[in-house]
C-alpha positions as CSV (number, residue, x, y, z in Angstrom):
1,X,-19.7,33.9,-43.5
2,X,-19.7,32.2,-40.1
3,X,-18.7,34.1,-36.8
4,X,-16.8,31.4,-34.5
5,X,-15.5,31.0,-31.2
6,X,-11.7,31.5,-31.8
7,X,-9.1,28.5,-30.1
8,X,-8.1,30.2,-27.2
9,X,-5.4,27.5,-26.5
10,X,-5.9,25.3,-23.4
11,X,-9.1,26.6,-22.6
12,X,-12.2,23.9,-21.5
13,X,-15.0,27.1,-20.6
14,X,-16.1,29.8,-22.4
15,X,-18.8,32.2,-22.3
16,X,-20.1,34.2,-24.4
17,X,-20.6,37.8,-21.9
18,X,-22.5,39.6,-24.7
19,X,-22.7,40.9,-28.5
20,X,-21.3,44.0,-28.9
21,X,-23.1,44.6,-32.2
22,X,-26.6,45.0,-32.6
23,X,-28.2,42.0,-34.1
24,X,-29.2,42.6,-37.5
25,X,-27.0,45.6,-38.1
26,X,-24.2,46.5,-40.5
27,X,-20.7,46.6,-39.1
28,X,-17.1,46.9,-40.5
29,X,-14.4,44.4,-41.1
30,X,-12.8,44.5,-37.9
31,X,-15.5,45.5,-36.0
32,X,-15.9,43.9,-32.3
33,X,-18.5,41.7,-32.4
34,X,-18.8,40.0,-29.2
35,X,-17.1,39.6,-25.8
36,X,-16.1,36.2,-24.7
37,X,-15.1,35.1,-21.2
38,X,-12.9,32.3,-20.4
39,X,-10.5,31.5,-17.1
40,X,-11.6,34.7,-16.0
41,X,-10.2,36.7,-19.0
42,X,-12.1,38.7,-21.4
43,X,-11.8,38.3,-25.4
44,X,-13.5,40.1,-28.2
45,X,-14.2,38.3,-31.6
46,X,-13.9,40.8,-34.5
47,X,-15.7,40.7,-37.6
48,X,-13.8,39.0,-40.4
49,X,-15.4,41.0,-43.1
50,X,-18.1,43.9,-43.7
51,X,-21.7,42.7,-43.4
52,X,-24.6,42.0,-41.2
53,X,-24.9,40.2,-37.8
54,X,-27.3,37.5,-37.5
55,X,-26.7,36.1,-34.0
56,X,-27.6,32.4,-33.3
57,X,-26.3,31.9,-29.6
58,X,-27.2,34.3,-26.3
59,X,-25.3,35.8,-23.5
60,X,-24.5,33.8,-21.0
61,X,-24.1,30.5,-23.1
62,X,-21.5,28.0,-22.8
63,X,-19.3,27.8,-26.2
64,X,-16.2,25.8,-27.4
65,X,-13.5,27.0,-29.9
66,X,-14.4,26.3,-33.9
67,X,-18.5,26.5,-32.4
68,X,-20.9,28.8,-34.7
69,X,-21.7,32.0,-32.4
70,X,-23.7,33.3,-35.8
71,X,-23.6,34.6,-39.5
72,X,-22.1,37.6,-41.0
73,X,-23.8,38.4,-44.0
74,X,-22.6,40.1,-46.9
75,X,-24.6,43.2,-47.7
């Protein structure tokens, strides 16, 4: 399952500040999985299901909404 940037309404920048799961480990549905920055506000993405992270963008990148941050695998 993919892990995207969520629409964040009229937003043009956002950043991703860091994961908050360890790459390659198991988390829960619901889990935070990263932090996201844009207009100065701070946004977590939560896992949509159980599985494992396999991040495919860094801190500090620029991201849009619907863009891949990674892969939740099912375990």
């Amino acid at each position: 399952m993919e892990i995207v940037v969520p629409d964040l309404g009229d937003v043009h920048e956002i950043k991703l500040i860091r994961w908050l799961a360890d790459a390659s480990g198991l988390v829960n549905a619901g889990a935070p999985l990263a932090e996201l920055e844009a207009d100065k506000a701070v946004f977590v993405v939560e896992a949509p299901s159980a599985g494992r992270v396999r991040p495919s963008v860094g801190p500090g990148a620029s991201v849009r909404a619907g863009q891949s941050l990674g892969q939740l695998e099912a375990c």
